[in-house]
N, C-alpha and C positions, 0 to 999 in steps of 0.2 A: 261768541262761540269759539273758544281756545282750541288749536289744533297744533298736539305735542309730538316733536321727534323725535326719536334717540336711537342709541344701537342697539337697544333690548329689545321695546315693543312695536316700535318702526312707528307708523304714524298710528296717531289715537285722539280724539275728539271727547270734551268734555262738552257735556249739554244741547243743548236740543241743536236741530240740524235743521237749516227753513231751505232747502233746494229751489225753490221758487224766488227767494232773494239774494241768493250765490252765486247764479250764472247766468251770462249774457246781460239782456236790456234791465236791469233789473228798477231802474227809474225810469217810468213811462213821461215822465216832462222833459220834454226836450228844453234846454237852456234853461234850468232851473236854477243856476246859480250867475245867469244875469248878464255872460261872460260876450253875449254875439249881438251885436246890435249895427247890421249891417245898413239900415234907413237913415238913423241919425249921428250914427257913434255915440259920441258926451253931450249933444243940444238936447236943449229941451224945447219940445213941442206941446203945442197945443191939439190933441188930435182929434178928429172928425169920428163920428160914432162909424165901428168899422174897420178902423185903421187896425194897423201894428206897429207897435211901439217898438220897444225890443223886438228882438226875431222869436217868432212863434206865441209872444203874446200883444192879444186883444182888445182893443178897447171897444166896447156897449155904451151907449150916449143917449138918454131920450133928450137932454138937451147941451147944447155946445157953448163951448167956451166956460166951464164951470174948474177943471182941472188942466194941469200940466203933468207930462209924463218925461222923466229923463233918467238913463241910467248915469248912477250915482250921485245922486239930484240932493243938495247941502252939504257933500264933502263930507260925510260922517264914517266914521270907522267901521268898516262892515265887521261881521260879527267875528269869532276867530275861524278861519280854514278860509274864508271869503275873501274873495277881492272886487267884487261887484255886488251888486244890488239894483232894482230898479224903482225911483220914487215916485212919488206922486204925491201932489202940492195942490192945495183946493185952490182956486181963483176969484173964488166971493164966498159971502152964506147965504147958499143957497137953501131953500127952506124946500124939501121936496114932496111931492104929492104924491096921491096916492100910488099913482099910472106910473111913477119917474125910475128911472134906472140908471147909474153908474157901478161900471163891471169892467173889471180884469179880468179877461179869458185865455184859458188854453185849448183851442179844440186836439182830440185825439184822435189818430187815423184808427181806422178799422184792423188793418194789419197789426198795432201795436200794443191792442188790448186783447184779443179773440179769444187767448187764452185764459181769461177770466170767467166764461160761460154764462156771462152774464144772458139775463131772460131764460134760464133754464134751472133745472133742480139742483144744480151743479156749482152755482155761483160760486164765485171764491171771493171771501175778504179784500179790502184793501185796508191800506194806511196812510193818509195823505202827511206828510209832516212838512215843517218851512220856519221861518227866523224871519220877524216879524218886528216892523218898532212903529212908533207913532209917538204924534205930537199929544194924543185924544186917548182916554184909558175910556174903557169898559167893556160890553160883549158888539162883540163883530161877527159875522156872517159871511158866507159862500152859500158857492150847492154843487153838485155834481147834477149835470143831466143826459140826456143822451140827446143822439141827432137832433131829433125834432121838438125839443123841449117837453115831450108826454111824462117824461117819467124825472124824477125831482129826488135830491136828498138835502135839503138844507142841513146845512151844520155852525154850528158857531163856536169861537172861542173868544178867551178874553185876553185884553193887555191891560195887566195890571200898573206898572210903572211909564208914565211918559217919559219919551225920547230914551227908550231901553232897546236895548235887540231884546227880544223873548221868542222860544221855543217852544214851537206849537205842534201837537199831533192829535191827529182824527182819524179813530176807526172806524171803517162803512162797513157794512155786511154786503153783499154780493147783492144784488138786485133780481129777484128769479122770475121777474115779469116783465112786459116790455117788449120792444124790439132796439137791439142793438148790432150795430153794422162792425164785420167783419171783413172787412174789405181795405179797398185804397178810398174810401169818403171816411167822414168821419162815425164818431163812435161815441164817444162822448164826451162830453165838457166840464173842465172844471174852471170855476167864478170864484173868484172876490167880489163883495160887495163893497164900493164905496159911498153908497146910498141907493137907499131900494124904496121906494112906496108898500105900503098894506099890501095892494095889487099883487104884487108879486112877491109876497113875503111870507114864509109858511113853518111851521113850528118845525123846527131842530128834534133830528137824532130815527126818523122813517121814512122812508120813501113815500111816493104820490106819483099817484097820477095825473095832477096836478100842476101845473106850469108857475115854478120858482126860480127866484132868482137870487134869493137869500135868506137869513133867519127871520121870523120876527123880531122887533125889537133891537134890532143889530144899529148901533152908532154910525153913520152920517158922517163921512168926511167932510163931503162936500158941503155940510151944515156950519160948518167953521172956517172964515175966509184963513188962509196960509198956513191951515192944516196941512201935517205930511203923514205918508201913508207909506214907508220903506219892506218891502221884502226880498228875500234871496233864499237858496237853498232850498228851493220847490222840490218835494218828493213824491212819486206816489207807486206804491210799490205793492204787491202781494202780500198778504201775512196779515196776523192783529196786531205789530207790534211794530214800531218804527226804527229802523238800522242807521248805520253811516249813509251818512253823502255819499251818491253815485258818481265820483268826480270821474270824467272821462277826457283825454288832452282834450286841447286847443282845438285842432285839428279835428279830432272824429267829431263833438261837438259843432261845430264848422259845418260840416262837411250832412251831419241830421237837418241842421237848418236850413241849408242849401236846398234839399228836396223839395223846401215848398218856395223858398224865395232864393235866387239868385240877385246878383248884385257886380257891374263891372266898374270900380274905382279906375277914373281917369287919373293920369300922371297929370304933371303943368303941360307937357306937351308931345305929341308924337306915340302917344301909347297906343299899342295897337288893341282893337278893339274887337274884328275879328279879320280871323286870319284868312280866311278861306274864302275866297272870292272869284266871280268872273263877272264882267261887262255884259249886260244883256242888251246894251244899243250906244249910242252916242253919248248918251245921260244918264243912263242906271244901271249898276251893279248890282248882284243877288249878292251875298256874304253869310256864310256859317260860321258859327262858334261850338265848339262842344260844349255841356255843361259839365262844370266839373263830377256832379252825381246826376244819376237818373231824377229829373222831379217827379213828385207825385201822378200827375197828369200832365199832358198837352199843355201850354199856358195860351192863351188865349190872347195876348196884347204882350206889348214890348213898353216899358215906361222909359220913359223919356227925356231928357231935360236939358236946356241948355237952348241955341240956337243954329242955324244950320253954320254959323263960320266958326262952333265949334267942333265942326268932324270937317274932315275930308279923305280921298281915295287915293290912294296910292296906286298909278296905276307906270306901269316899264317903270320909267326915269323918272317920272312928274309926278306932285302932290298937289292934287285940286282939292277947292273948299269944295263946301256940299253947297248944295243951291236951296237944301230941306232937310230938316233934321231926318234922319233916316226910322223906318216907318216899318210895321209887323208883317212878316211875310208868312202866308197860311200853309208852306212847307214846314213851317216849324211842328216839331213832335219832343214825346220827354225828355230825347236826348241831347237835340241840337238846335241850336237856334238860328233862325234865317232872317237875316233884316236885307229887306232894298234900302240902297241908297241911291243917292244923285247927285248931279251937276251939272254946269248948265249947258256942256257941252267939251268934244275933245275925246272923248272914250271913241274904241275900237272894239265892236262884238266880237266875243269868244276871247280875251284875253282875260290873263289875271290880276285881281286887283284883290286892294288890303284897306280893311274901312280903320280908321285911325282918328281921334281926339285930336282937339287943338288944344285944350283948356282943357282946366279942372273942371269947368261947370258943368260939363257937359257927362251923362253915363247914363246905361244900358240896365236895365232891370228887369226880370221875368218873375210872375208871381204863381204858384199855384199851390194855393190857401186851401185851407179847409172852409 
């Protein structure tokens, strides 16, 4: 939609106007071009049904160890305006059953679709679009569903060309039954199928009531051992018709994913980790962090890793090791986060102290997933 200046007619617009894809959020995936990958960076894992791979996407598992997930997994030239991508690489052929599922998910918070009016007379269109390649050509599968899996859209498309980027779009109709959350949980989901069983597999292009996970007939990665499965450029947007790339910097990007997973990269040494601390006895410290955005909800555990001689407390003049790696404290709320820590002795109640990394091995992670 061309929009003309000049000194005669001032501004003027030629062709249809979609105000719903013009301003603000106007791509409901977060990380849709691959860019935030704050769990592994560039490794590639093997992950557990559950996990996240990239930030804010999903993996579904009925069985493990069948695939690998890494952003920019073979070195391939992402498509043009891209600089990432996220792959997936089968790990056997596995021949799958009826019951089996392999899925790349995105859930959607409530907050970020509400305006769709989805389950009501009101529903609005989407358009899901994305930039797709594979080792494996034919029809492949998704679905859209919501919370609770009641309500289903498989869709399918195809890759005609192997090891091609291709450019995919799908239009859903609004859904006017149902129930969909408009809140801070989520709202609904959208899937990749990278092998789905009969079970969960449901004919392409209407909704259901019905619990899908993808099309019928949809091609099987995991059916072909060192199959690859590349996407980038996840869209889903308002409208019947698929627009530009929602590119947003670095930074605001960042900073959406951050809502549900935070992440503190340690230095090699001395990085502080949080700042905000007092000694609550001879051996343990309370310590806050702000997060840098509000998360979603309260997180409920502190992840962990590393071992207790990688932190220690800064406490006046002295740096003690920890005696334990430092551990979740139930002060925590969306905005801050509070870890005990220890040692094995030497602190003085009511002073300040600073909890700090030895080593790289060692970081602080808060999760609150959909």
């Amino acid at each position: 939609m061309p929009v003309i200046i000049d000194g005669t007619n001032g501004i003027t617009q030629a062709g249809e106007f979609n105000s719903d894809s013009s301003f603000g959020f106007k791509n409901r995936i977060i990380n849709g071009a691959m860019v935030i990958s704050q769990r592994n960076g560039t490794s590639s894992v093997t992950p557990a049904s559950g996990d996240y791979t990239l930030d804010r996407w999903q993996v579904s598992l009925s069985q493990s160890s069948k695939l690998t997930v890494q952003q920019d997994a073979g070195a391939v030239t992402p498509p043009a305006g891209f600089n990432d991508y996220l792959g997936v690489t089968s790990s056997s052929a596995y021949s799958i059953t009826s019951s089996d599922l392999f899925l790349l998910n995105q859930p959607i918070e409530g907050f970020n679709c509400a305006d769709f009016n989805w389950g009501t007379a009101n529903a609005k269109t989407i358009t899901v679009s994305f930039w797709v390649r594979s080792s494996l050509t034919g029809t492949f599968g998704g679905v859209i569903n919501n919370h609770n899996g009641s309500r289903s859209y498989p869709f399918s498309y195809t890759i005609l060309s192997a090891n091609t980027w291709e450019y995919e779009t799908i239009t859903i109709a609004g859904d006017t039954s149902g129930t969909w959350q408009t809140g801070n949980t989520g709202a609904l989901i959208i899937r990749f199928g990278l092998g789905v069983g009969s079970t969960y597999s449901g004919t392409a292009g209407s909704w259901s009531g019905s619990t899908f996970y993808s099309a019928t007939g949809a091609t099987s990665v995991v059916g072909t051992n060192g199959a690859t499965w590349y996407i980038t450029g996840v869209q889903l947007e308002v409208g019947s018709t698929a627009t530009s790339f929602d590119y947003r910097s670095y930074g605001t990007e960042l900073a959406l994913c951050q809502r549900y997973y935070y992440r503190i990269f340690p230095a090699a040494t001395s990085r502080i980790l949080a700042p905000i601390g007092t000694t609550q006895s001879a051996t343990q410290t309370s310590n806050n962090l702000y997060f840098p955005v509000t998360m979603r909800t309260r997180p409920t555990a502190v992840e962990v890793t590393g071992t207790a001689s990688d932190y220690s407390i800064a406490f006046v003049v002295s740096n003690t090791v920890c005696s334990a790696v430092p551990t979740f404290s139930s002060s925590t709320t969306d905005a801050v986060g509070t870890l005990n820590a220890y040692v094995a002795s030497g602190l003085t109640a009511g002073q300040p102290a600073t909890l700090l990394s030895n080593s790289s091995a060692g970081y602080l992670g808060w999760s609150a997933e959909l």
